[in-house]
C-alpha positions in Angstrom: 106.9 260.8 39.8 109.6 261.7 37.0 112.8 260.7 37.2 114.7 263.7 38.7 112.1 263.4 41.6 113.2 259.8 42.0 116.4 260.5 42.2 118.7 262.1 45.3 122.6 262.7 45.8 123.7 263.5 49.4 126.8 263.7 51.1 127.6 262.8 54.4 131.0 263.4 56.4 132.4 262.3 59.6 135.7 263.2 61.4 137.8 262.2 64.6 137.4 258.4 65.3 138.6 255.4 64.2 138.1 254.3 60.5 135.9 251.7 61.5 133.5 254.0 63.6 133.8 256.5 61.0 131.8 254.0 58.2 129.3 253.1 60.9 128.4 256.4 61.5 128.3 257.6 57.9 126.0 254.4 57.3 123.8 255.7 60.0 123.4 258.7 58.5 121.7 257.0 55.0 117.6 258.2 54.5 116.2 255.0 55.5 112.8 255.6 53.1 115.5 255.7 49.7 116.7 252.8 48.1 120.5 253.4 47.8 121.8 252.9 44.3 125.6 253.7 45.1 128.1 254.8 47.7 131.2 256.4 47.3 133.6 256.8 49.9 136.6 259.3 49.8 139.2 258.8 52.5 143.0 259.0 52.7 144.6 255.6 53.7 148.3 255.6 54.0 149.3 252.8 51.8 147.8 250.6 48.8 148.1 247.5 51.9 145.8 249.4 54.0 143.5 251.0 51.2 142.7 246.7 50.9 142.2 246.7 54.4 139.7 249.6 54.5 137.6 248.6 51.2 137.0 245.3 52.9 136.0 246.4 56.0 134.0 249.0 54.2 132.0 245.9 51.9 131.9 243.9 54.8 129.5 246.2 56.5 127.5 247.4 53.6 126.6 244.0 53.2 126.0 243.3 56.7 123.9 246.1 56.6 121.9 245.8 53.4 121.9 241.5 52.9 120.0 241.1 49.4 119.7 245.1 48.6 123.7 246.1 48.3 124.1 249.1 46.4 127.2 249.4 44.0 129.9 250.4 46.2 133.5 252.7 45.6 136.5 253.7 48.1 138.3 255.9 46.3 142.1 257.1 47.7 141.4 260.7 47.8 141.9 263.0 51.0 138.8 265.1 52.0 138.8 268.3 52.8 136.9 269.4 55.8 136.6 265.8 57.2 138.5 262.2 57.7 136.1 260.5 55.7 133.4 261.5 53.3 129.9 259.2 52.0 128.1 260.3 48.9 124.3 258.6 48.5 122.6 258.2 44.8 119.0 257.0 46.3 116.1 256.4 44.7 112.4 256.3 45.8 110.7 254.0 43.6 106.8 254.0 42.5 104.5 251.4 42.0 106.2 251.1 38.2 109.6 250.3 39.0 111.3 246.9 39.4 114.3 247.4 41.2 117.1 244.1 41.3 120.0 244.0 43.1 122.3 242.2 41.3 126.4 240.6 41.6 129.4 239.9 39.0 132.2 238.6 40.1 131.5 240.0 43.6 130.7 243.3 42.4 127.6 244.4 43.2 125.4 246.6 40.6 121.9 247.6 41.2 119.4 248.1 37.9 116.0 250.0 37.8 113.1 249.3 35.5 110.2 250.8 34.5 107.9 251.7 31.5 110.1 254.5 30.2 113.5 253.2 30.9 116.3 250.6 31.9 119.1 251.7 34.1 122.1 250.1 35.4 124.3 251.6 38.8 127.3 250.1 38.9 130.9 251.0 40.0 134.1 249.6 42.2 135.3 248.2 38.8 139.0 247.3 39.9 141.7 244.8 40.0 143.5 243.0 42.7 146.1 243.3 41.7 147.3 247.1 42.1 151.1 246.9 41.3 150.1 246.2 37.6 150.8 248.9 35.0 147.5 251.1 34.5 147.5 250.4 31.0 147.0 246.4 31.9 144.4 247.4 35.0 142.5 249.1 32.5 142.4 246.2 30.3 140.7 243.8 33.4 138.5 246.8 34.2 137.2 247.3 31.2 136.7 243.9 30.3 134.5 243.2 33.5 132.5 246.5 32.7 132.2 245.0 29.3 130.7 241.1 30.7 127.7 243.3 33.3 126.8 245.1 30.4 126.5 242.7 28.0 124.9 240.2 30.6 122.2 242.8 31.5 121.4 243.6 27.9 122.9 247.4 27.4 125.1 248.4 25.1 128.7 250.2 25.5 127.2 253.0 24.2 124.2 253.0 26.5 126.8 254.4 29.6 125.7 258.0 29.9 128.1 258.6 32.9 131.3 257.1 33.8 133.5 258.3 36.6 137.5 256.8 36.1 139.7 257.2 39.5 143.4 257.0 38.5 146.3 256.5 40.5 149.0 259.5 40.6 147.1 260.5 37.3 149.9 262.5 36.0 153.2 260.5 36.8 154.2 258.1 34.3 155.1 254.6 34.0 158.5 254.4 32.1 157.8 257.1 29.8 154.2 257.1 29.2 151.9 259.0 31.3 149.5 257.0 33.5 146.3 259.0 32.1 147.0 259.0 28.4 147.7 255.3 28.5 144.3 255.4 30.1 142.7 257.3 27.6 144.3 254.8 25.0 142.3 251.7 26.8 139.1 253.5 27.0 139.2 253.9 23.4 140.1 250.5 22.4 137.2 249.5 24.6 134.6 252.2 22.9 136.5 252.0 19.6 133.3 248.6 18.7 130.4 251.1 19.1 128.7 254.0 17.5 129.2 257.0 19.4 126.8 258.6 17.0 124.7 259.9 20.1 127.5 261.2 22.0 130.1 259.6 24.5 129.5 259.7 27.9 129.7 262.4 30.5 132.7 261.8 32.7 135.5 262.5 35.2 139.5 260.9 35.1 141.4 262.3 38.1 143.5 261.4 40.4 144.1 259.6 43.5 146.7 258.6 46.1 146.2 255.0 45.5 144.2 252.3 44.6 144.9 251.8 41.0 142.6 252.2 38.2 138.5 252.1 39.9 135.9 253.2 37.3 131.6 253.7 38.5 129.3 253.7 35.6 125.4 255.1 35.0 124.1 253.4 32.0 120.5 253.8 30.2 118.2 252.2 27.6 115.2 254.2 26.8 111.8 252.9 25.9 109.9 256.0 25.1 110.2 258.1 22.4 110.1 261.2 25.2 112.9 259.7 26.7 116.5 260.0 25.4 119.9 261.1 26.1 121.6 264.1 24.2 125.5 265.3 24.7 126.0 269.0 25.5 129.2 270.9 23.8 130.5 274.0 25.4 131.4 276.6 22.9 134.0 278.3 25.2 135.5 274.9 24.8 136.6 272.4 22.5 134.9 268.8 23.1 137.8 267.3 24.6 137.5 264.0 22.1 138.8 266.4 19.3 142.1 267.4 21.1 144.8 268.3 19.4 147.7 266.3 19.1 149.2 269.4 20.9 147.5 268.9 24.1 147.9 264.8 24.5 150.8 263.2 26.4 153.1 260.1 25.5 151.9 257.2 25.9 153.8 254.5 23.1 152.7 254.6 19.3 149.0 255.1 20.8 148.2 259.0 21.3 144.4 259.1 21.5 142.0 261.4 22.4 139.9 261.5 26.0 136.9 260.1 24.7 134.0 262.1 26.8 131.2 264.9 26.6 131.4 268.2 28.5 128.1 267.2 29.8 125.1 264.9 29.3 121.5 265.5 29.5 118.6 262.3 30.0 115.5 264.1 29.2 112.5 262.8 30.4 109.1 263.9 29.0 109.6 267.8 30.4 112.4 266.8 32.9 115.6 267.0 32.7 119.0 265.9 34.3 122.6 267.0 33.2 125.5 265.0 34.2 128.3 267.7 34.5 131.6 266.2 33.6 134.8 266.9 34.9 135.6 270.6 34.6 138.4 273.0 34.4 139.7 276.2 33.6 140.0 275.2 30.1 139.3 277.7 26.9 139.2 276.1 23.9 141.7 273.1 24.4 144.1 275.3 26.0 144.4 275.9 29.8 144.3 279.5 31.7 147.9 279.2 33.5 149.4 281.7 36.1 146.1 283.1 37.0 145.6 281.7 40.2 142.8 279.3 42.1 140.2 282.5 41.9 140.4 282.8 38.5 140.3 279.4 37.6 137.2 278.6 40.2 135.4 281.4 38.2 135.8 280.0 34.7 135.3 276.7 35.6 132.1 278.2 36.8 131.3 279.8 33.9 131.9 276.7 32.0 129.2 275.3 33.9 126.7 277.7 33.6 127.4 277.5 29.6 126.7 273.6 30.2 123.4 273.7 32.4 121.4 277.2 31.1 118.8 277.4 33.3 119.0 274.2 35.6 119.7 274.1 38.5 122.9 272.5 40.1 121.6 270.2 42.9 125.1 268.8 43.7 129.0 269.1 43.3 132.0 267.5 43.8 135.6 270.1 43.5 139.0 268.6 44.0 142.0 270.5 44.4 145.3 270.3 43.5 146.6 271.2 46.9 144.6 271.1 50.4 146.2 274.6 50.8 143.2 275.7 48.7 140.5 274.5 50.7 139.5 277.4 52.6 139.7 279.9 49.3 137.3 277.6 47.2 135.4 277.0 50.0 134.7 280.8 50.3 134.5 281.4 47.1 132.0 278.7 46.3 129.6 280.3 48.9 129.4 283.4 47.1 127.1 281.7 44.3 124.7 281.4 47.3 124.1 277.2 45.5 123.0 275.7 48.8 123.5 272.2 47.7 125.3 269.1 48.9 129.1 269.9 48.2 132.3 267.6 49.0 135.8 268.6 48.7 138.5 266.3 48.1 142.3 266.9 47.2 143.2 265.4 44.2 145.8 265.4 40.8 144.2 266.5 38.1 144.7 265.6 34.7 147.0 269.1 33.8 149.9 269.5 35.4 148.9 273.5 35.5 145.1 272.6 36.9 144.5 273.8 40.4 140.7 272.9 40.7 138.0 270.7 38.4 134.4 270.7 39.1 132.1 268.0 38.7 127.8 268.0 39.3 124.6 267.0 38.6 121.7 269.9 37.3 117.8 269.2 36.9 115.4 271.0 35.1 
């Protein structure tokens, strides 16, 4: 088997019990023939004391669960829509040519496959303890933690192909810099070493209620000459890492640029798989205001469709501004007839002025 038949997403939700049942029945839910890569869980804890509370109960019975095979693990602040708590599953069903090693750092856990075409590392829940900190300094610890797995498993920066970046209140600001541009500043003083010559990564930075800075990472090291990773432009867009100054917040003497790719394809012999990156109503760098969730749902279809051609989308994650929305996109998402795994979550986006962004995975 090829690589997008190794690979599965899923989502799972469960609603009206306690939190605790709530993981124990999402966990139930897991294909037990896969080998689970990651889990993500979205939920909507009151405070940053109980958001503690619930990520350790939550590792606590992952590992009860899965002993010497834990998968990288994320609880991430968001409310769902449509449910009290949601599970999303990356699983793999290895052949007789992978060597799959579940690994720690630090007490993060991170899962790597191996096999005759390629290297590649799962690994998320990158966070500090401390959550009070400014995000600025939480990206610093982060970062250099993401930095120590890498480097101790042998891939480069620039090997991360996918990198998902969970911010807390993503818009507000912290004296007068805003919370994501000061973000934006770290991740390019951590990428600013490498040679992006290939492309950044595919990625997401929005927001959530809590929880500080938590950043998930896909990372890959080809060994064929069939196999390689390629970044997709959109030309109804501009690649946000050439912003204009225009369009960046304040954030101290540093003003840089969101260092990502609209999307990311690992080709593999005739396969393919696209990491959609966040996306928005955006044309060029500027975005469609006044026009309403409709409108904005469409383009930021249409940006997608310029993204994938003729894969097909075999999983999304939308956040909304508001939860008021949830029932419009909802409907509105039916009508493309996509019958895939789909989670909604409410959630700040990184514009003031953005009701929706869009995130997926396509195979060809």
């Amino acid at each position: 088997m090829n690589y997008c038949q190794k690979i599965h997403y899923n989502i799972f939700q469960a609603d009206q019990a306690d939190f605790d049942k709530l993981v124990d029945r999402l966990l139930d839910c897991i294909p037990q023939n896969e080998i689970v890569l990651r889990l993500v869980f979205f939920g909507k804890p009151l405070s940053n004391a109980q958001y503690l509370e619930r990520r350790l109960l939550i590792r606590k019975k992952v590992r009860y669960r899965y002993q010497h095979s834990e998968p990288a693990l994320t609880y991430v602040a968001q409310p769902p829509l449509g449910a009290a708590l949601i599970m999303e599953v990356h699983s793999y069903i290895p052949d007789g040519s992978d060597c799959i090693a579940f690994r720690h750092y630090e007490g993060t856990p991170y899962v790597m496959v191996e096999n005759d075409k390629m290297k590649c590392l799962y690994a998320g829940g990158f966070q500090e303890d401390i959550l009070m900190f400014g995000i600025q300094q939480q990206a610093a610890g982060v970062f250099a933690r993401l930095g120590d797995v890498l480097r101790k498993e042998g891939f480069p920066i620039s090997s991360i192909v996918r990198q998902w970046n969970y911010i807390e209140r993503i818009t507000d600001c912290d004296g007068a810099d805003q919370r994501y541009q000061m973000f934006n500043n770290a991740r390019s003083e951590f990428y600013k070493p490498v040679d992006w010559s290939n492309g950044y990564p595919a990625a997401t930075g929005i927001g959530a209620d809590l929880g500080g800075l938590v950043v998930d990472v896909d990372a890959v090291v080809f060994k064929q000459e069939d196999c390689y990773a390629t970044p997709i432009d959109n030309k109804l867009q501009i690649a946000a890492h050439a912003y204009s100054e225009k369009v960046l917040e304040k954030a101290g003497v540093q003003k840089t640029t969101p260092k990502f790719e609209r999307a990311k394809r690992l080709t593999t012999g005739n396969n393919s798989l696209i990491y959609i990156s966040g996306t928005a109503a955006i044309r060029g760098e500027e975005t469609l205001v006044g026009v309403g969730l409709e409108r904005q749902l469409r383009i930021t279809m249409e940006n997608i469709a310029e993204l994938i051609g003729d894969a097909a989308i075999k999983f999304l994650r939308v956040y909304l501004k508001d939860r008021s929305y949830y029932e419009e996109a909802k409907f509105l998402l039916e009508t493309y007839h996509l019958n895939v795994p789909i989670s909604y979550m409410c959630a700040d986006v990184c514009r003031e002025e953005l009701l929706i962004e869009i995130e997926g995975i396509a195979m060809k």
